[in-house]
N, C-alpha and C positions, 0 to 999 in steps of 0.2 A: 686146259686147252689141248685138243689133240693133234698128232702130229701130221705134216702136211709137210707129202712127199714130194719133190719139181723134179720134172725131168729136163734137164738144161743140153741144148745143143753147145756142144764145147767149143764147137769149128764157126760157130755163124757170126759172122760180124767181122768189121776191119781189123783188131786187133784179137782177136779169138788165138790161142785159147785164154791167154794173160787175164784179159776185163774182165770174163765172165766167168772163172774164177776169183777175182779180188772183190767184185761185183756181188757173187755169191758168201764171200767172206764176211762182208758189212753188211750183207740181209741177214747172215746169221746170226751176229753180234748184236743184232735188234732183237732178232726175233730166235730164242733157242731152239722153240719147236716145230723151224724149220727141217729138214733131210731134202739132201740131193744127190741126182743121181748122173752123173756127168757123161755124154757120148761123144766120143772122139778120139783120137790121136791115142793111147792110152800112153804112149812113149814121152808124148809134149805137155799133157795131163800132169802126171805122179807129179814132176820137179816143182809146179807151181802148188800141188795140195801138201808136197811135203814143208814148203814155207809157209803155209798158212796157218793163223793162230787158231780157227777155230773147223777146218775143215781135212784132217787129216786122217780122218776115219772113214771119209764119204767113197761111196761106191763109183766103179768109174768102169764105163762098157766099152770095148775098143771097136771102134767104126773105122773100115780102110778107107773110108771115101769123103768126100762132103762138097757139098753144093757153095756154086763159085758164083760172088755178088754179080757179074757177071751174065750169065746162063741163063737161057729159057727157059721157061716152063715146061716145055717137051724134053728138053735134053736134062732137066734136073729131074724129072718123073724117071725116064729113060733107064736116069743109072739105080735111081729105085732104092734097094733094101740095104743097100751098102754105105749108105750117107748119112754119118751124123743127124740131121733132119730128121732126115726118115726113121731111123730109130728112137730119137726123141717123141716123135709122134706115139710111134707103135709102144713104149712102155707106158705111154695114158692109154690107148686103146687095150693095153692088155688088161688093163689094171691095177699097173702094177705103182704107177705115179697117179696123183691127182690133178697136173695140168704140165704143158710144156712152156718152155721159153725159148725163144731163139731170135740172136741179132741177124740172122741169113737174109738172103732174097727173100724180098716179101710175097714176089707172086707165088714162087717153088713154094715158101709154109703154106702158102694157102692153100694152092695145089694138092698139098702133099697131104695136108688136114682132113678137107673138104675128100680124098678119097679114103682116107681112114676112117675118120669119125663118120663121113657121108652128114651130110644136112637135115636138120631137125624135120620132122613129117609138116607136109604145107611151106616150108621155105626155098622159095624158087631160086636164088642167090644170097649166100653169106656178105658178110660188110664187114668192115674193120672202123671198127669205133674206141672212140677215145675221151677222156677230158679235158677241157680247155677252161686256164684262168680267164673272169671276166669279171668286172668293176664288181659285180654284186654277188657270185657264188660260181663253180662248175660249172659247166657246159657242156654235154655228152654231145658229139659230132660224129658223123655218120654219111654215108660211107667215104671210108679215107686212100683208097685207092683201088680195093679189089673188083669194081666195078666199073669199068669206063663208060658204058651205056645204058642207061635204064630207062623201066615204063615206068610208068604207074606203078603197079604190082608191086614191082622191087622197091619204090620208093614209100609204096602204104607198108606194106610190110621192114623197112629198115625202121618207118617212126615205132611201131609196135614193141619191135625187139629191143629199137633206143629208151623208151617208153621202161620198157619192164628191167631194162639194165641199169637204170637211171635211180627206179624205184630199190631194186634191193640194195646195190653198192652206197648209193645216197640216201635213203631211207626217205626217199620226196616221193608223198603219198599219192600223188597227184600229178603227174609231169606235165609241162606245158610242153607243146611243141611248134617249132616253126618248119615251112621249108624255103631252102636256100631259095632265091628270086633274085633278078633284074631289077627289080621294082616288087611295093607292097601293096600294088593296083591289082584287082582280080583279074582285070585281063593283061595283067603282063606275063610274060616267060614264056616256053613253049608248051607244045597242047599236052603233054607227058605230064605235067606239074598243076595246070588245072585241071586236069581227069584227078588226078591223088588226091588236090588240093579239096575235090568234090566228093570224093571219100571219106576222106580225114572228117569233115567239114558236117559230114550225117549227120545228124542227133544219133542215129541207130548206133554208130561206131563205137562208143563209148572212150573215147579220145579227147583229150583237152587241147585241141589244136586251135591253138592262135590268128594263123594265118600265112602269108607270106613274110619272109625277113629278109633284109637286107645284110651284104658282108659287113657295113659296121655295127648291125645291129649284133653280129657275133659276140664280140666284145663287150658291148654295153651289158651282156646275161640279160638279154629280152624273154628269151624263152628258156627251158633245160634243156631241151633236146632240138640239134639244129638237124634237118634231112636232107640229103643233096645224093648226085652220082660221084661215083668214086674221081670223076676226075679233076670237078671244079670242088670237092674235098679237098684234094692230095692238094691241088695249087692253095687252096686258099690255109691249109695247114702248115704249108712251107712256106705261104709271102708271113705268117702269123709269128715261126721261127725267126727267120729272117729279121722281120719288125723287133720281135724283142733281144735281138743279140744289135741290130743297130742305135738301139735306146741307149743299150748300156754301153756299147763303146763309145757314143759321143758323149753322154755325161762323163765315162772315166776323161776324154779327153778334156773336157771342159774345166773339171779339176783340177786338171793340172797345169792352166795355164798361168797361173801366178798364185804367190804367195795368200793373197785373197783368199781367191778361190779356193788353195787346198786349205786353209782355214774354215771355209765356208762348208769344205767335207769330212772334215773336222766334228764339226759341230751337227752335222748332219747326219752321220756314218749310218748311226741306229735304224733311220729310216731307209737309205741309201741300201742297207743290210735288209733290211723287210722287203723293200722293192724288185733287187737283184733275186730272193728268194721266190718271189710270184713269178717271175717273169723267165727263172731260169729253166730253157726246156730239158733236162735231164729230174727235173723233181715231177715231170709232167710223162714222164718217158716210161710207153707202154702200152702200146693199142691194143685192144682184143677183136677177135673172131669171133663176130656173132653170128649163132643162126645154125649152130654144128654141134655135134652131139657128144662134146668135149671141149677143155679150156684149154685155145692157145694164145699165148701173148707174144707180139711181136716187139721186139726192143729197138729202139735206131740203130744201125749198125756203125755209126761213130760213134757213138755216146763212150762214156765212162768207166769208172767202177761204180760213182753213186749214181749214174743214169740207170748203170743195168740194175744195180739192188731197187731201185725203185718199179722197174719191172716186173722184178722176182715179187715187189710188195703186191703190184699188182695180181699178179695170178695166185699167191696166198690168199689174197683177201675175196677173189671168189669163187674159190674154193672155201673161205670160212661161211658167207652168204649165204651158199648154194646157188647161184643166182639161175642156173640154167633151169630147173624147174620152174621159176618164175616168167623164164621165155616163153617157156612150152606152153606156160598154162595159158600166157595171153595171146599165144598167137590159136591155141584151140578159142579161146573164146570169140575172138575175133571173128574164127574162118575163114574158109575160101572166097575169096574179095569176086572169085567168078560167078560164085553162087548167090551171092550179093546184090549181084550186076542184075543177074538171070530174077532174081527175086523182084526188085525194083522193075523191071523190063513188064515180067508178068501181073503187077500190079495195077 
């Protein structure tokens, strides 16, 4: 296997630099033919890679500055070349790493990505896509916040990129797709969602689109790939958080109310153990940037040390893929959804 270099923002995230080096520590311990490259602090850096078992060799770039969870988008561009971030960007862009990671502001990565790497040719807006446990397999979900408004366009074009990210990471030859809806009536939702839905929907498209789905249809894994705007994403990925850290704390409570009971978790643990494992969101922790012309993974900025190595697993694994070729190629077959339009019209 060959090696696969991350360029990790040391500064991003609530407990930065600490998580993401220990973070960094247990991706290595997994994976040897990991290398990283760390930006930030280089003063708050060294003490934590000098403790470390398996990262004391690792390169580490000093950055004076770093982007505050905080901070808008204007004012984290603003301070520019000087931010952790931003130099985590610029060593993928140079070439010198294979993808970045960073628990930072989400909008500032994007930002900061989307003017490095700049947007694959035909992609009008990048999405931040993920995957989500569901009764029956994965679920790639799309867009999960960096879009608050979209047409059409954006929404035909996120199934496509969901589509083909779906295919290479998941090796599903075939991706179904839903989009998010009110209802699974054709004429429900707004007019934004049946324009796409009437794209998707072509025979010409060459798309396995299902139809409308509903948010519980999420969970049930109806479809593989679910399509929505970044902002009824973001809600419905946080009520989904939420949902699974309220499951487990009332069972832990439940447990424990009598001798019974912790008997009855006793005898249950093994399963109780498998449950907590699907459901816990740091094994699920690590959205990507699709749609740009380089791999960035966004990490929760609470999460862990095993939330961020699960991160880091993410942006290894596609970088092992390749999967952005896979983007490219569907979204050229695709096409311009305008000249689509224009074609049909003149028909």
């Amino acid at each position: 296997m060959s090696i696969t270099r991350l360029a990790l923002d040391a500064m991003g995230g609530d407990n930065a630099p600490g998580i993401v080096i220990k973070g960094a520590d247990v991706a290595k311990a997994k994976n040897p033919d990991l290398e990283f490259v760390f930006i930030g602090d280089s003063e708050r850096i060294k003490p934590y890679l000098s403790r470390s078992i398996h990262l004391k060799n690792a390169s580490v770039i000093h950055a004076e500055d770093k982007v505050e969870s905080d901070e808008n988008v204007s004012q984290a561009v603003r301070k520019g070349k000087q931010t952790s971030m931003w130099k985590a960007v610029a060593e993928v862009k140079a070439g010198h790493c294979d993808a970045v990671v960073s628990a930072g502001n989400t909008g500032a990565l994007m930002a900061i990505s989307k003017l490095q790497f700049r947007p694959m040719e035909g992609v009008t807006r990048p999405a931040i896509a993920t995957f989500l446990p569901t009764e029956k397999r994965q679920v790639c979900m799309l867009d999960l916040g960096a879009n608050i408004e979209c047409d059409a366009e954006n929404l035909v074009q996120f199934a496509i990129m969901g589509a083909a990210f779906t295919r290479s990471v998941l090796d599903v030859k075939d991706p179904s797709i839903g989009l998010l809806n009110v209802g699974e009536e054709d004429q429900k939702g707004h007019e934004y969602l049946r324009e796409a839905a009437d794209i998707l929907n072509d025979a010409d498209s060459g798309m396995n689109y299902q139809g409308f789905v509903e948010g519980t249809d999420i969970t049930k894994g109806e479809v593989d790939v679910v399509v929505t705007d970044g902002f009824t994403g973001n809600v419905a990925l946080k009520t989904a958080e939420g949902t699974a850290m309220l499951i487990t704390n009332l069972l832990k409570t439940a447990f424990k109310e009598s001798f019974l009971t912790k008997l009855a978790y006793l005898l249950a643990r093994a399963a109780m153990r498998r449950m907590r494992s699907r459901l816990d969101p740091r094994v699920h922790n690590g959205a990507v940037f699709l749609g740009l012309n380089g791999i960035a993974v966004k990490s929760h900025g609470g999460t862990d040390e095993i939330g961020y190595a699960n991160a880091i697993k993410v942006a290894a694994d596609l970088v092992e893929h390749g999967f952005m070729p896979d983007v490219q190629k569907a979204l050229q077959k695709f096409g311009s959804i305008s000249d689509r339009q224009a074609d049909k019209a003149g028909d």
